[in-house]
C-alpha positions in Angstrom: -19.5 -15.2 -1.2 -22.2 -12.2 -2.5 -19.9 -11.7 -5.5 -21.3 -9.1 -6.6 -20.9 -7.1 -3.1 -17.4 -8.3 -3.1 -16.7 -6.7 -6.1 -15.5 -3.2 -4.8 -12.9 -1.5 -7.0 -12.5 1.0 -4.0 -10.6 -2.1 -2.2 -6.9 -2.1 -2.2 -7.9 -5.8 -1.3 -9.8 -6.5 -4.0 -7.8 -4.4 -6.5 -4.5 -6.5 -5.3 -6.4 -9.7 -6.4 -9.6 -9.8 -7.8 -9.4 -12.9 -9.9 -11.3 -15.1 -6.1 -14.4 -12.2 -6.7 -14.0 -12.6 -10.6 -14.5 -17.1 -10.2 -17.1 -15.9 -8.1 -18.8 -13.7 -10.7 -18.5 -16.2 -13.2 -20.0 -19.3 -10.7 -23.0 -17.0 -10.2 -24.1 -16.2 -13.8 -23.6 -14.1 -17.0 -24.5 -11.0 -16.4 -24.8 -9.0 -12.9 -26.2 -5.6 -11.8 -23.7 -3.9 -9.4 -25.7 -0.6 -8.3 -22.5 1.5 -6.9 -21.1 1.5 -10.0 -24.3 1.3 -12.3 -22.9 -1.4 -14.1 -23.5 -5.0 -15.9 -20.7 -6.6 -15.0 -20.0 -9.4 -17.9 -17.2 -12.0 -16.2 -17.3 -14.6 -19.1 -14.8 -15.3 -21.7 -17.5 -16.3 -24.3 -19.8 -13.1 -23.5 -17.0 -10.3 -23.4 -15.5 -12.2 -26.4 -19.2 -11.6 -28.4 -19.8 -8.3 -26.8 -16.9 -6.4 -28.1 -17.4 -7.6 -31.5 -21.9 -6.6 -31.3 -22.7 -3.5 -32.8 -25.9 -3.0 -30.4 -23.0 -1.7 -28.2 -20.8 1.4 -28.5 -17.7 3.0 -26.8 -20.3 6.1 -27.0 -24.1 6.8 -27.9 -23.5 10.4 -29.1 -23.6 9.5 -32.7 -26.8 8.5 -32.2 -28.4 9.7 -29.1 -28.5 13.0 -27.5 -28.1 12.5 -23.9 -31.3 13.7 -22.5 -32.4 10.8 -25.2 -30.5 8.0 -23.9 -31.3 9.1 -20.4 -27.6 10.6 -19.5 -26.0 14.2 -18.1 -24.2 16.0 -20.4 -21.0 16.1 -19.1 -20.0 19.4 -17.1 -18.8 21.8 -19.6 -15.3 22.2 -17.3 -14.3 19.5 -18.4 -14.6 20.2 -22.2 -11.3 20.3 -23.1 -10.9 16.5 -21.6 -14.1 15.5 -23.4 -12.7 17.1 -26.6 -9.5 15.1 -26.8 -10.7 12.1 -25.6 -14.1 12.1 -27.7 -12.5 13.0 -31.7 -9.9 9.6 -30.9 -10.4 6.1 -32.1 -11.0 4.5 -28.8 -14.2 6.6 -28.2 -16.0 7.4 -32.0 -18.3 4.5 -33.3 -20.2 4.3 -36.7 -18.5 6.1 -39.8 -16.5 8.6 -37.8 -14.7 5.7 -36.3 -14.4 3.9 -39.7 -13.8 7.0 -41.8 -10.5 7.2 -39.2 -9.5 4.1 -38.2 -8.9 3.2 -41.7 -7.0 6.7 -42.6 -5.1 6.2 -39.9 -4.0 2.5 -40.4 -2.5 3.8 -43.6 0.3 5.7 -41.4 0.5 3.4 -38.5 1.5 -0.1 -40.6 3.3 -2.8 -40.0 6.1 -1.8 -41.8 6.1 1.7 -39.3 6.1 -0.4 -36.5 9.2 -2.7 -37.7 11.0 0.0 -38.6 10.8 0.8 -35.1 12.2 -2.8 -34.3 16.0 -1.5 -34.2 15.4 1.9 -32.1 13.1 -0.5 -29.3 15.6 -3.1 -29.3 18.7 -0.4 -28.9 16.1 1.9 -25.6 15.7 -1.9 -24.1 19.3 -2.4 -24.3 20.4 1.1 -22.8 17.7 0.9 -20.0 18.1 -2.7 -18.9 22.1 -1.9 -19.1 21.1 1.2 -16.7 19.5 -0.8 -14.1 22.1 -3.2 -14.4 25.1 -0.8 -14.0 23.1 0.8 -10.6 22.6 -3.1 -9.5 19.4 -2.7 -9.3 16.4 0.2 -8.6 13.2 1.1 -9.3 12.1 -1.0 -12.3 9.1 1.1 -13.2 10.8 4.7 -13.3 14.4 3.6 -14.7 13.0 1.0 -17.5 9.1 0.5 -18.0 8.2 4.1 -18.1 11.0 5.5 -20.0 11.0 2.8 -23.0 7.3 3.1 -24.0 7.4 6.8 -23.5 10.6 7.3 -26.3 9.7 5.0 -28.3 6.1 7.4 -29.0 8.2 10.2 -29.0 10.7 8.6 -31.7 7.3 7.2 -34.1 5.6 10.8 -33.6 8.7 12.7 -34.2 9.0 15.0 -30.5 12.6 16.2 -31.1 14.9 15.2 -28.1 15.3 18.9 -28.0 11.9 19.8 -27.2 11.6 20.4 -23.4 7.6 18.6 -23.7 9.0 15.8 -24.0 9.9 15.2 -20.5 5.9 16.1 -20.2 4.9 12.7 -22.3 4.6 10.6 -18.9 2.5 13.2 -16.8 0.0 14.3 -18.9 -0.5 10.4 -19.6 -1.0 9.9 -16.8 -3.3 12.8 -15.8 -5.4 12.1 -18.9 -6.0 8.8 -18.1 -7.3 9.4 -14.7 -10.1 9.9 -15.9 -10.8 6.5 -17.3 -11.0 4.9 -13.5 -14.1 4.7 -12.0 -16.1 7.5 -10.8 -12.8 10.0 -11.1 -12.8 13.0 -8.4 -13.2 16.3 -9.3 -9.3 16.8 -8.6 -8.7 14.2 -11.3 -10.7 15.9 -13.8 -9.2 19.5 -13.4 -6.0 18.0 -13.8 -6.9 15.7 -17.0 -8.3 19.0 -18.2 -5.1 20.8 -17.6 -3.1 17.9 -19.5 -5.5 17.9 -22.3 -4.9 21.6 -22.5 -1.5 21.4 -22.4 -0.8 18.3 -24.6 -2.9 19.4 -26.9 -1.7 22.8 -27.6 2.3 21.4 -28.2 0.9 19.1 -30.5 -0.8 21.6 -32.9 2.6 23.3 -32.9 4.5 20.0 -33.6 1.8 20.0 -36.5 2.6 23.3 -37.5 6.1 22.5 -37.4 5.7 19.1 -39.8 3.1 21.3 -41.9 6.3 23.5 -43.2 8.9 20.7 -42.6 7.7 17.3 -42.9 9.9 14.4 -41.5 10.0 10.7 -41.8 7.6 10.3 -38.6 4.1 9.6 -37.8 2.9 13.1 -37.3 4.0 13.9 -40.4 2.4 11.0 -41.7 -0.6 11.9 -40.4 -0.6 15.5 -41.6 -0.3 14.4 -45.0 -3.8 12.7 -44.8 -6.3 15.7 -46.1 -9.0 14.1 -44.7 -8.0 14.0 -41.5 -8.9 17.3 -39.4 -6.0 19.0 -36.8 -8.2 17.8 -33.9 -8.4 14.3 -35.5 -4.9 14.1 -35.4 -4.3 15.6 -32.2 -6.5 13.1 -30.8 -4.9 10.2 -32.6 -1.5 11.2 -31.2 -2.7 11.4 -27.6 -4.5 7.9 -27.7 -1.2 6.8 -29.0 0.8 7.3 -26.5 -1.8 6.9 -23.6 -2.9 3.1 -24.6 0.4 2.3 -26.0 2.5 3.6 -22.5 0.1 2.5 -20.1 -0.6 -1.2 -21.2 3.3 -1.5 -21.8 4.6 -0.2 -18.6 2.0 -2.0 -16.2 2.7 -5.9 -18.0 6.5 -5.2 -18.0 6.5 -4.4 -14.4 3.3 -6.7 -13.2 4.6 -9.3 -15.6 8.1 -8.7 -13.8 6.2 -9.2 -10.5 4.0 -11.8 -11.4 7.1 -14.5 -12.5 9.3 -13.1 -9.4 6.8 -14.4 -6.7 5.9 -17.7 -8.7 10.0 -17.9 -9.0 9.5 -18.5 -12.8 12.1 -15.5 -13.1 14.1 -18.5 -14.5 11.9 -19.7 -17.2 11.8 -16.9 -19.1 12.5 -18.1 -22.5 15.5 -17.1 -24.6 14.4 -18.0 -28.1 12.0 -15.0 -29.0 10.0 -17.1 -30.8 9.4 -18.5 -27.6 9.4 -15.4 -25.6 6.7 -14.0 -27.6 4.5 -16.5 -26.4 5.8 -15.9 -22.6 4.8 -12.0 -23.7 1.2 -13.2 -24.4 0.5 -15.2 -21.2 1.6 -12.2 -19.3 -0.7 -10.1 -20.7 -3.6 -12.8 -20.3 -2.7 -14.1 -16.6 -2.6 -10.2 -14.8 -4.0 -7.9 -17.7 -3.1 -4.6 -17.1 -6.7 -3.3 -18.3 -9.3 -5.0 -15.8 -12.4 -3.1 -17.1 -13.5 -2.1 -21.1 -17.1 -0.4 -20.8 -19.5 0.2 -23.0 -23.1 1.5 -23.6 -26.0 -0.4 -24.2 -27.8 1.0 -27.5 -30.5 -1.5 -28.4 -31.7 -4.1 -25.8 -29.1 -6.7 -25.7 -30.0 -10.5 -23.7 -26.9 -12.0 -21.9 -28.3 -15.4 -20.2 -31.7 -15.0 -20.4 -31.4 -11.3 -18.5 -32.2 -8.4 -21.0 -29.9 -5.6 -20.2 -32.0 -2.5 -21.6 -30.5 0.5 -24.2 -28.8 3.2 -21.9 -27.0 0.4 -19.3 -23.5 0.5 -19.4 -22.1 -2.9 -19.3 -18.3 -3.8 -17.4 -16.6 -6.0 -19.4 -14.5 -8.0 -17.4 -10.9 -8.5 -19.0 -9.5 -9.9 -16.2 -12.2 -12.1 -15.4 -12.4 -13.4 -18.8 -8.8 -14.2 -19.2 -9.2 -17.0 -16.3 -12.2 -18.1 -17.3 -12.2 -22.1 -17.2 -14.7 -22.6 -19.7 -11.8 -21.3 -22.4 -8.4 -21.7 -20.8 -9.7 -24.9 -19.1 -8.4 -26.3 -15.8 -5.3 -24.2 -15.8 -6.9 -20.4 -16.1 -5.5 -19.3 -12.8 -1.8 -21.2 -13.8 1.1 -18.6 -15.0 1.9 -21.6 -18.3 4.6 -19.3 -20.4 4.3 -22.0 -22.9 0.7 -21.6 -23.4 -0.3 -22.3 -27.2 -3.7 -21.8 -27.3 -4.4 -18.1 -25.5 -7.4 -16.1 -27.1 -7.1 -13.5 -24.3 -8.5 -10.3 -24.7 -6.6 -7.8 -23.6 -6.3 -5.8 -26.5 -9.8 -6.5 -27.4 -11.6 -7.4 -30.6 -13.8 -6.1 -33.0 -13.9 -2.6 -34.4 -12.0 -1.1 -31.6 -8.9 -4.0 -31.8 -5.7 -2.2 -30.4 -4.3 -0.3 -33.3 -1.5 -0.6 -31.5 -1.1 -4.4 -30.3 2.2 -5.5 -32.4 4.2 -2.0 -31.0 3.4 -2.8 -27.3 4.5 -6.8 -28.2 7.5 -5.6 -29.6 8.8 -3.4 -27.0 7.4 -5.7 -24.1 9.7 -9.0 -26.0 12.3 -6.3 -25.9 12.5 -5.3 -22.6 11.8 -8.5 -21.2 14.5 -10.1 -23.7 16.9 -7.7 -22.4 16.4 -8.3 -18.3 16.4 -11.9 -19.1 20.0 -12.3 -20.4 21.2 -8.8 -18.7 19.8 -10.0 -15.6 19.5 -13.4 -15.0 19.0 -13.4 -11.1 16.5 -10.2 -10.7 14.9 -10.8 -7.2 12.5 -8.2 -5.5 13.9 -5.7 -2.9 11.1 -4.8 -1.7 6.7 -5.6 -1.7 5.8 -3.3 -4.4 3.5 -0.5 -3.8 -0.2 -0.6 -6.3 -1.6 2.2 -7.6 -5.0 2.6 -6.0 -6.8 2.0 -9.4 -9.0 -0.6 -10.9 -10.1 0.0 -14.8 -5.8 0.3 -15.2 -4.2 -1.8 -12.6 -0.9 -1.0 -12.0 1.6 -0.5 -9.7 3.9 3.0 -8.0 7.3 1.0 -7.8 8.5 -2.4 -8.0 12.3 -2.2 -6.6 14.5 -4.7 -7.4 18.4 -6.5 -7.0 20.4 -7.8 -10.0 
């Protein structure tokens, strides 16, 4: 196999199963050029593992280069609005921007926020799961993966039930992050930029709102940080409930998927001490985030290849949660009792998940929940996959209870 021509993230094929092109990637070497997408692809474990954590890389180059400089197009100014949003949020600022932030905002978004939480996710799972149970069955995706992640943001952020944007949460997620797949149409982008409009301008007035009535929620807790401008904040909010909702909804229904067609529906643990660990192998053996790139901005070596400043390098997250070399033999084996599971989908370094211990809670939650509510779950139908690659994930999954 050319591994490197058979990765094609334009492949429902490939995008069904890449993990046979990712062993191949891996068996070749450390570091490949893949000219359609202009990318270093990175496969290993060891190398994306090092990567995210070396500074010679960024999520962006703008706080250093301009992009003439580092050999890039501006982006087209129709799109501003997107690039607004997307470029004042953690996930995208490097250097002191991101640390000046990331820290100002951890002081809202604790641990003690997100266990506070613990009752209200526990209660949505119950209600949902109870839902689909009551119906005998349905579209898992629409009547409990996407509704759960979606209220609990609106519940931490404070969107009153009341507030007809709320019902808005879902789509303009999912417009916005359209534009995170690989070489997004012109379609995608006017609507992104339409969502980013939109999203935007209710959250300023949710702002204004908590400016003259602050409440025991997240915006409000965020407001309340002076050094922290309204476009920070905005910005924070939306990455919020994009990372959070998509990784949640796309493990609980390919993690759903994944133990229904290797009939492990069954060993689903009870104990969450237990399930917690089931929770983490899902997110390592079909991570719902295949792709985490970033630019070059020194000269960086991978295996003897120098990869010059202005690449962008692919790191693989699926590719380097089945690599051999750290999960040994069993990489490609589903093991819900695996101990020892580094996996990266929430990433490392600077730019770890902020939110990693919310999307574990709600995932234990509803997973919990379907386990005991609905002990023989089987598949009524072959699910249908969204067409995209960077987030893999799925239009339906209908099921029997």
């Amino acid at each position: 196999m050319d591994a490197v021509a058979a990765f094609d993230p334009s492949s429902p094929d490939f995008v069904a199963d890449p993990y046979p092109v990712y062993a191949a990637l891996r068996e070749a070497g450390r570091a490949h050029w893949c000219g359609p997408t202009r990318q270093w692809l990175v496969p290993h474990h060891a190398d994306v593992s090092a990567l995210l954590r070396d500074r010679r890389l960024g999520r962006t180059y703008t706080h250093r280069f301009g992009h003439a400089e580092f050999g890039r197009e501006a982006p087209d100014p129709l799109h501003e609005p997107f690039h607004t949003l997307n470029d004042h949020g953690l996930l995208d600022l490097e250097g002191a921007d991101h640390a000046r932030i990331r820290r100002l905002v951890s002081k809202a978004f604790t641990p003690r926020t997100v266990e506070r939480l613990a009752p209200t996710v526990r209660g949505l799972a119950a209600r949902l799961v109870d839902g689909l149970v009551g119906a005998g069955g349905g579209d898992l995706q629409a009547l409990v993966a996407e509704p759960l992640p979606v209220a609990v943001i609106a519940e931490m952020l404070g969107v009153p039930e009341g507030d007809e944007e709320r019902a808005m949460l879902r789509p303009w997620s999912a417009a916005i992050c359209g534009m995170f797949e690989l070489n997004p149409s012109e379609e995608t982008a006017r609507l992104a930029v339409r969502a980013s409009i939109e999203f935007s301008g209710y959250l300023r007035e949710l702002i204004a709102r908590r400016r003259a009535e602050p409440g025991d929620d997240l915006v409000s807790a965020l407001v309340a940080v002076e050094e922290l401008t309204e476009q920070e904040v905005v910005s924070t909010c939306v990455l919020l409930l994009n990372a959070g909702h998509e990784a949640t909804v796309n493990t609980t229904v390919g993690g759903v998927w994944t133990l229904l067609r290797h009939g492990a529906w069954g060993d689903v643990p009870a104990d969450p001490g237990k399930l917690s660990t089931a929770v983490d192998e899902l997110l390592r053996y079909d991570t719902p985030l295949q792709m985490f790139e970033r630019w070059v901005l020194d000269d960086i070596e991978i295996g003897g290849t120098v990869i010059p400043r202005g690449s962008e390098v692919a790191l693989l997250f699926g590719s380097a949660n089945r690599d051999p070399a750290r999960f040994g033999p069993t990489a490609d084996v589903l093991d819900l009792a695996r101990a020892d599971n580094p996996h990266v989908t929430f990433g490392a370094g600077v730019h770890y998940c902020l939110g990693a211990p919310l999307a574990r809670l709600e995932l234990a939650a509803v997973f919990g929940e379907l386990r005991r509510r609905a002990p023989g779950l089987r598949l009524a139908a072959d699910p249908v996959r969204r067409p995209g690659y960077v987030i893999r994930g799925f239009e339906s999954l209908l099921v029997e209870v």
